[in-house]
LUMDOLUM-787107 format. One line per field, with one value per residue (C-alpha): x, y, z; residue number from 1. Coordinates in nm, 2 decimals. Example, Ala and Ser with C-alpha at 12.3 -4.5 7.8 and 13.67 -1.06 7.14 Angstrom:
px <- [1.23, 1.37];
py <- [-0.45, -0.11];
pz <- [0.78, 0.71];
resi <- [1, 2];
END
This chain:
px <- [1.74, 1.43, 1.46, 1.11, 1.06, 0.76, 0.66, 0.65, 0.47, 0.17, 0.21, 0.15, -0.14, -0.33, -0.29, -0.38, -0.69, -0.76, -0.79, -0.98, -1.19, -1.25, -1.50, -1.33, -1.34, -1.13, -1.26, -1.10, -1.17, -1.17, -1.48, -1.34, -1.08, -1.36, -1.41, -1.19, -0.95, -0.68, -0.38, -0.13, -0.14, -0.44, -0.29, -0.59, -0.72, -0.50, -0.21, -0.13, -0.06, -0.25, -0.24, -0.47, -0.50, -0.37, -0.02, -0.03, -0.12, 0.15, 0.43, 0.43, 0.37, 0.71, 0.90, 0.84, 0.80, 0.47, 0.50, 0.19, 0.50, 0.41, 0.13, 0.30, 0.48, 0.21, 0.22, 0.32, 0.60, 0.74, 0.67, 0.88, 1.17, 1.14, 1.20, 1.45, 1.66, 1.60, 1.78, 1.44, 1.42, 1.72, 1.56, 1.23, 1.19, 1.03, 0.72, 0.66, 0.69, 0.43, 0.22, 0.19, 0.13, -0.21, -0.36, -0.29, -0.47, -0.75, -0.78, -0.84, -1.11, -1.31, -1.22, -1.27, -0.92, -1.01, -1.10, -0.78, -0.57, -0.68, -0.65, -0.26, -0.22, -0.33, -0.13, 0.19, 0.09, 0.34, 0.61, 0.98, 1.20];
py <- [-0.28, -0.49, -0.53, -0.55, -0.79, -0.85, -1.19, -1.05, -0.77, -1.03, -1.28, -1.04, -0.86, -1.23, -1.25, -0.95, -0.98, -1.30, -1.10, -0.79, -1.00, -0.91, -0.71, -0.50, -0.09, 0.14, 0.44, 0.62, 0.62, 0.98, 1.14, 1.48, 1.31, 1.04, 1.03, 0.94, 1.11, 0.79, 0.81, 0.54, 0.56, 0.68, 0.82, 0.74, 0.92, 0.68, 0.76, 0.48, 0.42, 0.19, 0.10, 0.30, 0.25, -0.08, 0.02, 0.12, -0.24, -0.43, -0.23, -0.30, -0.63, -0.67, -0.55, -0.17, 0.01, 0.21, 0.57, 0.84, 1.09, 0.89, 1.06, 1.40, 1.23, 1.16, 0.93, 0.59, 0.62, 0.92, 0.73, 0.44, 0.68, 0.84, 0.48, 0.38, 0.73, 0.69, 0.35, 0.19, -0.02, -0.16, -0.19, -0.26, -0.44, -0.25, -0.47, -0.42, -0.05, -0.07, -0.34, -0.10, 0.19, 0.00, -0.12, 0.19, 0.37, 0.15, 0.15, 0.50, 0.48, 0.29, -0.01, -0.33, -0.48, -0.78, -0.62, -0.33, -0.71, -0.80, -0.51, -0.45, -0.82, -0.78, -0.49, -0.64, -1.01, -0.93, -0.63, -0.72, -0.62];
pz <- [0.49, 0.28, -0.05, -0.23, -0.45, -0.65, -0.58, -0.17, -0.28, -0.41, -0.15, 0.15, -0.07, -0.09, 0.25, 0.34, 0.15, 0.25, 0.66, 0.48, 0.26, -0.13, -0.10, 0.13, 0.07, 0.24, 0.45, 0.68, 1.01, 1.09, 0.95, 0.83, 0.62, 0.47, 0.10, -0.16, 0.05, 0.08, 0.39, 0.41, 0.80, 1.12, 1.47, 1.64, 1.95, 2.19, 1.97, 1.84, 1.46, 1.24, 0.88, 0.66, 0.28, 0.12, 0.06, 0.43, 0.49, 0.26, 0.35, 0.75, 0.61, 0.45, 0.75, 0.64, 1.01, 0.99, 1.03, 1.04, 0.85, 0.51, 0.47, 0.39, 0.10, -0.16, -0.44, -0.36, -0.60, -0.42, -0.09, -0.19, -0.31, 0.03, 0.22, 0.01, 0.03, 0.46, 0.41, 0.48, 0.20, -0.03, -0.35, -0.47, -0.82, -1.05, -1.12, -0.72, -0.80, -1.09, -0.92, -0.59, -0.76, -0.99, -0.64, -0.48, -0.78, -0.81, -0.44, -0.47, -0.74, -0.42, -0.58, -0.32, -0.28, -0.44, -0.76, -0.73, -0.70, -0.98, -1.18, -1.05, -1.15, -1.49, -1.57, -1.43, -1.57, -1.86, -1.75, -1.71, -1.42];
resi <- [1, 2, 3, 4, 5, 6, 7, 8, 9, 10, 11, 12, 13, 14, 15, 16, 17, 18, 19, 20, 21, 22, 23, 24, 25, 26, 27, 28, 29, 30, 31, 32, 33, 34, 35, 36, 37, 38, 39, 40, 41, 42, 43, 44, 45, 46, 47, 48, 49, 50, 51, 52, 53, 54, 55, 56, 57, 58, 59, 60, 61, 62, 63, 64, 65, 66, 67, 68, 69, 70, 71, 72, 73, 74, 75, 76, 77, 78, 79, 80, 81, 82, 83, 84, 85, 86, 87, 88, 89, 90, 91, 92, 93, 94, 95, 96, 97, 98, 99, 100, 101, 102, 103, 104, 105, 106, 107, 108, 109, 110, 111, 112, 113, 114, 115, 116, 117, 118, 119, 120, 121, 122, 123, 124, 125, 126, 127, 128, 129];
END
């Protein structure tokens, strides 16, 4: 099981934005799904699974195996529930919680990531576990 702890949460995000770049927006690769329209996973046309949306991204990134299923679960706050009821993941700190669910959001107001990092950060910068 992997426990999520905040600090992980941030490191894998700055490196993850440090391979996207800042300015980096998300669009989905699939054209009838485009738009604001935000999925944490793509089964592309070879079948394989990639990473979709940014929380699609830092999860696999903290051991979290990828799955094109997480998509039917919504919010990333219900998503997280989900893994953690599947005995996927231990716990996750509650400023992780808060902090995925800001960069998700802003993510999804076509924030870049760099900018939906920051945000997140700012709105965590003074919440206790």
């Amino acid at each position: 099981m992997i426990d999520i702890t905040f600090e992980d949460v941030v490191r894998v995000t700055r490196e993850l934005i440090a391979e996207k770049g800042e300015d980096f927006v998300y669009a989905s690769p699939h054209p009838q799904v485009d738009g604001l329209a935000c999925f944490y996973a793509h089964e592309m046309s070879d079948g394989s699974i990639v990473p979709g949306c940014i929380v699609g991204h830092i999860l696999p990134k903290l051991g979290v195996p990828l799955s094109n299923d997480w998509d039917q679960i919504g919010s990333t706050s219900s998503l997280i529930r989900e893994l953690e009821g599947d005995g996927v993941i231990g716990t996750t700190e509650s400023k992780a919680r808060v902090f995925l669910g800001f960069i998700q959001e802003n993510q999804d107001n076509r924030e870049t990531w760099g900018k939906s990092f920051e945000l997140a950060l700012e709105v965590t910068e003074n919440y206790d576990n």
